[in-house]
C-alpha atoms as one frame of an Amber mdcrd trajectory, in Angstrom:
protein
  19.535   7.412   4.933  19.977   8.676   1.144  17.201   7.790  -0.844  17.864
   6.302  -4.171  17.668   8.986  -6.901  14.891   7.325  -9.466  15.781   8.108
 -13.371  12.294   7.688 -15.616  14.120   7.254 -19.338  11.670   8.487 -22.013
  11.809   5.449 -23.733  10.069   3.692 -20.918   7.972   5.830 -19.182   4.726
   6.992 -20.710   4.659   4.312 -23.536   1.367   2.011 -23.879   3.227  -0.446
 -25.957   4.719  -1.922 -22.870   1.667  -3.521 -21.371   2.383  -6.648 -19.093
  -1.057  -8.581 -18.375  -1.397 -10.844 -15.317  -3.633 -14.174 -15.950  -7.076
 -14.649 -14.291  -5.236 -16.555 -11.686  -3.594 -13.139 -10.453  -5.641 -10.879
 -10.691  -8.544 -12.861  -8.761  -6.334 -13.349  -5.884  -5.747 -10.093  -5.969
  -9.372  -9.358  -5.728 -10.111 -11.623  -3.031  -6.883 -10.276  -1.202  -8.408
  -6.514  -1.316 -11.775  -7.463  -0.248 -10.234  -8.711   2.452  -8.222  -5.679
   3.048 -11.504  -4.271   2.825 -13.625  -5.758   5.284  -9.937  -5.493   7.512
 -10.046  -1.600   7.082 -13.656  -1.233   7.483 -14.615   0.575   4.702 -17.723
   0.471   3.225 -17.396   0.265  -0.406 -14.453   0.333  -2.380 -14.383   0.827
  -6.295 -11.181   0.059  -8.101  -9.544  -0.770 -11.595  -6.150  -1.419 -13.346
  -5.216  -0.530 -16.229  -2.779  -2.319 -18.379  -1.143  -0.256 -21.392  -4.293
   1.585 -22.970  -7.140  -1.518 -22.102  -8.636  -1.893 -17.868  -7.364  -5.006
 -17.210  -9.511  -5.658 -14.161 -11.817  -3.853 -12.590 -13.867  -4.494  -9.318
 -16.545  -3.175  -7.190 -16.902  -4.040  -3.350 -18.821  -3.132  -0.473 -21.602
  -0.484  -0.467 -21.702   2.541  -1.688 -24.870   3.407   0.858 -24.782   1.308
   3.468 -28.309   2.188   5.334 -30.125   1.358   1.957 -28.027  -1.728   0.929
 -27.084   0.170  -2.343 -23.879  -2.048  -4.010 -20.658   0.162  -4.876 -20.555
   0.060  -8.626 -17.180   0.678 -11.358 -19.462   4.085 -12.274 -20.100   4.903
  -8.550 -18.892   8.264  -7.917 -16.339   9.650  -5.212 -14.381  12.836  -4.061
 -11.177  11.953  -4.421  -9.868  14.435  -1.821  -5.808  15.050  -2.644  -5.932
  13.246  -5.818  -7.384  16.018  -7.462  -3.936  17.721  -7.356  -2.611  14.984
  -9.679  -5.082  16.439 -12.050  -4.006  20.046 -11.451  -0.989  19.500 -11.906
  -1.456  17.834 -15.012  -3.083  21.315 -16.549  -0.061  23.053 -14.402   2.079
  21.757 -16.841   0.413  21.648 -20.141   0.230  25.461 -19.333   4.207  25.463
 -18.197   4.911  23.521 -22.036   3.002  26.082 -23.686   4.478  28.925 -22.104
   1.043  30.868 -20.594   2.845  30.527 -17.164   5.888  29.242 -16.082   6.132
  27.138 -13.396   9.481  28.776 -12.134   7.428  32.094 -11.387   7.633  33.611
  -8.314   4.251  32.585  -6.527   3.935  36.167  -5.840   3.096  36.935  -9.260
  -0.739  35.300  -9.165  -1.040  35.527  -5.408   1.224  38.204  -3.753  -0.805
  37.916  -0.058   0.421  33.986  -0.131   2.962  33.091   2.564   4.849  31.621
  -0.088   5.154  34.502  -2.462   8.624  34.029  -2.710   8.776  30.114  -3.721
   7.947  29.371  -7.586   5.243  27.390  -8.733   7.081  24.181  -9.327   7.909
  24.409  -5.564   4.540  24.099  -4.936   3.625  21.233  -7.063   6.729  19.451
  -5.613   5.652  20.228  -1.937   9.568  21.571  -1.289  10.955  24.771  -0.186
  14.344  26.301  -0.161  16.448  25.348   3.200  19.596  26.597   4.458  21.568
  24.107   2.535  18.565  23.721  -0.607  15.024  22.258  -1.091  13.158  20.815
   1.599  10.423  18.190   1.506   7.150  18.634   3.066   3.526  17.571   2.309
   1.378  20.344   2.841  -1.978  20.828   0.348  -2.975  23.769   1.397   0.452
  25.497  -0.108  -1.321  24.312  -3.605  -3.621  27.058  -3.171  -2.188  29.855
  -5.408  -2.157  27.403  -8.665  -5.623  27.982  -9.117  -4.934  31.764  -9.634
  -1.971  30.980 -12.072  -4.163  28.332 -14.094  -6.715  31.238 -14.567  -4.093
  33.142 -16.178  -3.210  30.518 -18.174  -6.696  29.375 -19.717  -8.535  32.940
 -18.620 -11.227  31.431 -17.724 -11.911  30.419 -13.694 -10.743  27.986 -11.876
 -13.181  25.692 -11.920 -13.697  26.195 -16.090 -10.504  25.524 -16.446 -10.774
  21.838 -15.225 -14.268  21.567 -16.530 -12.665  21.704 -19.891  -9.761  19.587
 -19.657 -12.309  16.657 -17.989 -14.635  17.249 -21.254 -12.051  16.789 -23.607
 -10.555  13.993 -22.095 -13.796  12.449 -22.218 -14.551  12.484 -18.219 -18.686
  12.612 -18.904 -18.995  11.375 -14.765 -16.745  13.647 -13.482 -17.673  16.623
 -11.936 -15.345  19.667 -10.596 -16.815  20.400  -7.318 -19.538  19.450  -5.181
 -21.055  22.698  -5.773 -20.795  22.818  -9.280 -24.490  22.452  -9.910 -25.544
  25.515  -7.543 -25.255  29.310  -8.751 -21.191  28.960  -8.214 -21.182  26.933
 -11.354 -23.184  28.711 -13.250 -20.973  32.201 -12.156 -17.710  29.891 -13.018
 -18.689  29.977 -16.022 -20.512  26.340 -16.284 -23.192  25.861 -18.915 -26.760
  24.817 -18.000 -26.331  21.556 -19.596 -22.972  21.150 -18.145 -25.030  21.856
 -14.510 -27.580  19.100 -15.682 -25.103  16.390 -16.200 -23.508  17.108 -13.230
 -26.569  16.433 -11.190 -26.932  13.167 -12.411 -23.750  12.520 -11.439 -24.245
  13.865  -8.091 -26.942  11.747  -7.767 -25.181   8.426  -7.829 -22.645   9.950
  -5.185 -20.843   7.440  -2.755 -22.296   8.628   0.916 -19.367   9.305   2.866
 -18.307   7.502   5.897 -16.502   7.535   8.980 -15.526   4.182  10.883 -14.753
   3.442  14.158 -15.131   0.145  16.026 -16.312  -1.244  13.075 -19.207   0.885
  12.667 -19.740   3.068   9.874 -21.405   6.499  10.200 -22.464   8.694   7.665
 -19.993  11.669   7.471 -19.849  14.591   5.192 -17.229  15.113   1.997 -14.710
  17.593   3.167 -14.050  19.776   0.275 -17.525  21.852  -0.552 -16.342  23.255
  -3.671 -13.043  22.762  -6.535  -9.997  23.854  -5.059  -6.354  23.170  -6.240
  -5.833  20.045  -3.983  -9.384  19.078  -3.619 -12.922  18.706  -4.337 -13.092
  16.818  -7.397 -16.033  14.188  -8.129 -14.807  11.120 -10.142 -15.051   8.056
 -10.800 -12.550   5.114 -11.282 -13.919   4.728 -15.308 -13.277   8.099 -15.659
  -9.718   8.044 -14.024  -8.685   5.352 -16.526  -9.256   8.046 -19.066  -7.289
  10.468 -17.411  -4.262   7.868 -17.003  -4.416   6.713 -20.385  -4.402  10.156
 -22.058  -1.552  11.478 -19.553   0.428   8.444 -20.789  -0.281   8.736 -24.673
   0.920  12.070 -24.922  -2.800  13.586 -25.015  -2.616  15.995 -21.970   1.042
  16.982 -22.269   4.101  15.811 -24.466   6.362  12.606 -23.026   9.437  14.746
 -21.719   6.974  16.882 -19.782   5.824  14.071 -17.920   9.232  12.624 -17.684
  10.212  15.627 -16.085   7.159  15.666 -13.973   7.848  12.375 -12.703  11.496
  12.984 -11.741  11.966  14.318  -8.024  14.368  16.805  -7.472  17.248  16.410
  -4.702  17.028  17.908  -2.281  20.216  19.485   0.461  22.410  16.411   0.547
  22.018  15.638  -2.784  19.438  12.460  -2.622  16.020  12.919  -4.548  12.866
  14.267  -2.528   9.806  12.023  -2.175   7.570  13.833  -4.729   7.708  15.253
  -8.144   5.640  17.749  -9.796   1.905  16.711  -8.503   3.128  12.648  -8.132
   5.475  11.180  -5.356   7.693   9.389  -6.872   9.565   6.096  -5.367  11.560
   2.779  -6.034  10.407  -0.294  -5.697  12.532  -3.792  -6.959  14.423  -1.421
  -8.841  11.968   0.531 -10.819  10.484   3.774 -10.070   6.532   4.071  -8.740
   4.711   6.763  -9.199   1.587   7.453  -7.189  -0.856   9.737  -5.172  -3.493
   9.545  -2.414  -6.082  11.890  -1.247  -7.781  11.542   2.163 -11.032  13.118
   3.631 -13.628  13.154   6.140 -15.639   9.911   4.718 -13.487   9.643   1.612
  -9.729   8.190   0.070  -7.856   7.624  -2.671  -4.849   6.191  -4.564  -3.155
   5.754  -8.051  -0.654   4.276  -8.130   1.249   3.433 -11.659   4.651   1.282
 -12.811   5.570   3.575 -15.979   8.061   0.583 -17.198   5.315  -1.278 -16.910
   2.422   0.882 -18.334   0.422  -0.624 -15.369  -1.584   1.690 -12.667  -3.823
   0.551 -10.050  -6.877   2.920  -9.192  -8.925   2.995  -6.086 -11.711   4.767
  -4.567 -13.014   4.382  -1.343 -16.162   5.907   0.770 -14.074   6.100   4.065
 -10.915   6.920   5.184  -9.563   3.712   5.120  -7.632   3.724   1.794  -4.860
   5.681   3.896  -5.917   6.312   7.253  -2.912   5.283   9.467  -0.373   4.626
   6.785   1.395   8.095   7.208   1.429   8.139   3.023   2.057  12.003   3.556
   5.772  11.014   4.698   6.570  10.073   1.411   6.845   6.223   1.897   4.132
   3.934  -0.263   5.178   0.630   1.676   3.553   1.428   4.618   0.138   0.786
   2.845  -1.274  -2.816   2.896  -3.461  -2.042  -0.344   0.009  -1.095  -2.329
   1.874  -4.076  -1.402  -0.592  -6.279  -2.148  -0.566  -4.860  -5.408   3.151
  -4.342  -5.975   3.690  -7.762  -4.632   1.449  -9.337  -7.279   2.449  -7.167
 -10.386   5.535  -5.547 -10.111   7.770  -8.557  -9.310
């Protein structure tokens, strides 16, 4: 079956004038609906926010965030956000792309000539596609991400990890932290200031402890990316990603037709759009194009998802799996998770 090909006009898509609010009535059946999704999925503690035009709208903190000492998740609790963090790659991926450092139609081979994809461009990568007999082909693979950290050096010369150090400081992103290990000597030789390193452990501090679930039971688990990588690793919190939606929105990380762009999939052999644009998947739903992302780890998940006609996005963090666990979200299909319906049901109607 042909999937709709989804159009974002500029005129609709990254503008914070367009803000539809929900009444009280809404959004707290929406928060007793996801607690109970929640306690369903078993995960510990959930954080999560929406954000309506350029104001949260609602935000709401379930669960635990440390479950052995009875410590309550928090809207400032921190989590890795596992395959999320490409969403915020992406977003320097393209800044870069607009002000021609790099292009994302280089050949990958050009900042990483070992990779196994040398020979597909950049924006291949971001769009998880490669070229088939009869022209792209879709498939979700993270690990291919790996060779945009080399090109984003070249873009900001500075490393990796620097380079998304400073775009979270100047998007204001105080609680975010780019890597677990951020605060050990691998900071400091990326290029991290002391002070930087400081804040970072007090963010660290107030990590959510990881969990896996089964029967019901929780267990403490570990985070599954150690360090910053192109597709994982980062340390936020769903405050701080209300920043980052806001400012990709207003125009602050990269102009409107850049994110347009971003946010339009490309078609793939027969002619009908691919699941995921450059960094987002990208769907309809009712008529109207959804944008989102997930990232899923070892005791950790995540998901943004936004309604650009709408200037509406939902943000959750989780301490388990259980944002995504099961849902096959990797096939390109946002329906198949209970914690998006609930939300498109209630808000994008």
């Amino acid at each position: 079956m042909k999937r709709p090909f989804v159009f974002i006009t500029l005129a609709v898509s990254v503008t914070l004038a367009v803000s539809i609010r929900a009444d009280d009535l809404v959004t707290d059946r929406f928060s007793a609906y996801l607690e109970a999704l929640r306690v369903q999925t078993g995960i510990p503690g959930l954080a999560a926010t929406i954000v309506s035009g350029a104001d949260t709208q609602w935000e709401g903190a379930f669960g635990q965030l440390d479950v052995e000492h009875s410590i309550a998740t928090r809207p400032d609790t921190p989590f890795e956000i596992d395959g999320l963090t490409q969403t915020v790659m992406a977003s320097l991926a393209l800044r870069c792309d607009e002000s021609g450092f790099i292009s994302l139609d280089d050949r990958v081979a050009k900042y990483a000539p070992t990779s196994p994809d040398a020979a597909s461009t950049l924006r291949m990568l971001l769009t998880h596609t490669s070229l088939g007999p009869g022209g792209l082909v879709f498939s979700y693979n993270l690990s291919r991400l790996a060779p945009m950290a080399a090109a984003l050096s070249v873009c900001t010369e500075a490393s990796y990890r620097a380079s998304i150090a400073g775009l979270l400081d100047r998007l204001g992103m105080a609680d975010s932290v780019p890597g677990l290990d951020a605060t050990s000597g691998a900071g400091a030789a990326d290029g991290i200031s002391s002070a930087e390193i400081q804040r970072y452990s007090g963010v660290l501090g107030r990590l959510a402890v990881p969990y896996t679930v089964s029967g019901g039971r929780a267990t403490a688990s570990t985070y599954a990316a150690p360090t910053i990588t192109a597709s994982s690793g980062l340390v936020t919190t769903v405050r701080d990603l209300v920043k980052f939606d806001v400012a990709l929105r207003s125009g602050q990380v990269m102009r409107a037709d850049t994110l347009v762009a971003a946010w339009t999939p490309p078609a793939g052999a027969n002619g009908a759009s691919l699941p995921h644009g450059e960094g987002w998947f990208v769907q309809g739903y009712n008529g109207e194009p959804i944008v989102w992302q997930f990232g899923q780890g070892n005791g950790s998940s995540s998901m943004v998802i936004t309604a650009p006609h709408r200037a509406l996005t939902l943000i959750m963090l989780a301490n388990s799996p259980g944002l995504s666990q099961g849902f096959n979200l990797a096939a390109g299909d946002l329906n198949t998770s209970p914690f998006a319906r609930l939300f498109l049901g209630l808000f994008v109607r």
